[in-house]
C-alpha positions in Angstrom: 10.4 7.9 -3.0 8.2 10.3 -5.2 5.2 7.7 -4.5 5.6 7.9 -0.8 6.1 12.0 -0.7 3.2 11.9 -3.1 0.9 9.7 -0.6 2.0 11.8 2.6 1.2 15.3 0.9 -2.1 13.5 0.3 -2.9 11.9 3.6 -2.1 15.7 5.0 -4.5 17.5 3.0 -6.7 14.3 3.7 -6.8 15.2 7.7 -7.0 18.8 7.3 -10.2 18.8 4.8 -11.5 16.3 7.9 -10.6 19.2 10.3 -12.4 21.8 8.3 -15.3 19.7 7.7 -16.0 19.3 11.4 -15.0 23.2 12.0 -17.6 24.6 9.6 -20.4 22.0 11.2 -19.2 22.7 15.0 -22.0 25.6 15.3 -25.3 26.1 13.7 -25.9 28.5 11.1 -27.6 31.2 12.7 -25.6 31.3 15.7 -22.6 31.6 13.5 -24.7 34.6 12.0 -25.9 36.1 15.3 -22.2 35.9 16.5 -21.4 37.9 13.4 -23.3 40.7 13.5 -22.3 41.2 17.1 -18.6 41.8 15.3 -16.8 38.6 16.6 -13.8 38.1 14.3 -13.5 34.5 13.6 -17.0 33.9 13.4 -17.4 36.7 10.3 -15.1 34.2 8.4 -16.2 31.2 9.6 -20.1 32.3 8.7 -18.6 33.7 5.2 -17.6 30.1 4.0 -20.6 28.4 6.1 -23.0 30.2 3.8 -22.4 28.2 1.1 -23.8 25.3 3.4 -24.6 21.7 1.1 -21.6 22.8 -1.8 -19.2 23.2 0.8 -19.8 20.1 2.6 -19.9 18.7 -1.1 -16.7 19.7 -1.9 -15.0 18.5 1.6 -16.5 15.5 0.8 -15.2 15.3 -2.7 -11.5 16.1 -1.3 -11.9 13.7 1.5 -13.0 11.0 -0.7 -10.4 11.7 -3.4 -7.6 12.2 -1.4 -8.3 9.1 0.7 -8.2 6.9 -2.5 -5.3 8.6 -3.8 -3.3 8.2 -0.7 -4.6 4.6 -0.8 -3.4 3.6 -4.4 0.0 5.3 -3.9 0.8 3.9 -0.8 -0.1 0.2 -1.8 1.9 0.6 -5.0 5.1 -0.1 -2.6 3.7 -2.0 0.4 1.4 -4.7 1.5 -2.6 -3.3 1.2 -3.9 -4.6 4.0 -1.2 -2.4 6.4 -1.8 0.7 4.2 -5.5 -0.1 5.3 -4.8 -0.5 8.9 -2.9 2.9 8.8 -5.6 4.3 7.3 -8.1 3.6 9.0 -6.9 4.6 11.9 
């Protein structure tokens, strides 16, 4: 039961480090800087974490990759792999 609470927490933080990575890549760079300046809200903190550009999409990446496998291994420790695949590759 721990495995399968375990593999969830991990497929969750799996789709929300997708989420971010295609939030922080939705808009260029400088037009999340020109939207900025001009006092927009969101985009102050969205262009405050998009500064830090390749290490950012590094570390999505890293968590991505990391929790995938995770996820992966804990789920196929207590069912078939190739359905574990299936569900996550969808």
């Amino acid at each position: 039961m721990v495995h399968l609470f375990l593999a969830l927490v991990l497929v969750l933080i799996l789709f929300v480090a997708i989420a971010l990575n295609k939030a922080f890549n939705q808009l260029p760079i400088k037009e999340l800087k020109t939207r900025a300046r001009a006092g927009h809200q969101p985009e102050k903190k969205l262009y405050r974490v998009s500064a830090y550009g390749a290490s950012l999409h590094g570390l999505l990446l890293s968590v991505i990759i990391l929790s995938a496998a995770g996820s992966f291994t804990l789920l196929t420790a207590k069912s078939a792999s190739w359905l574990v695949f299936a569900l996550l590759a969808i």
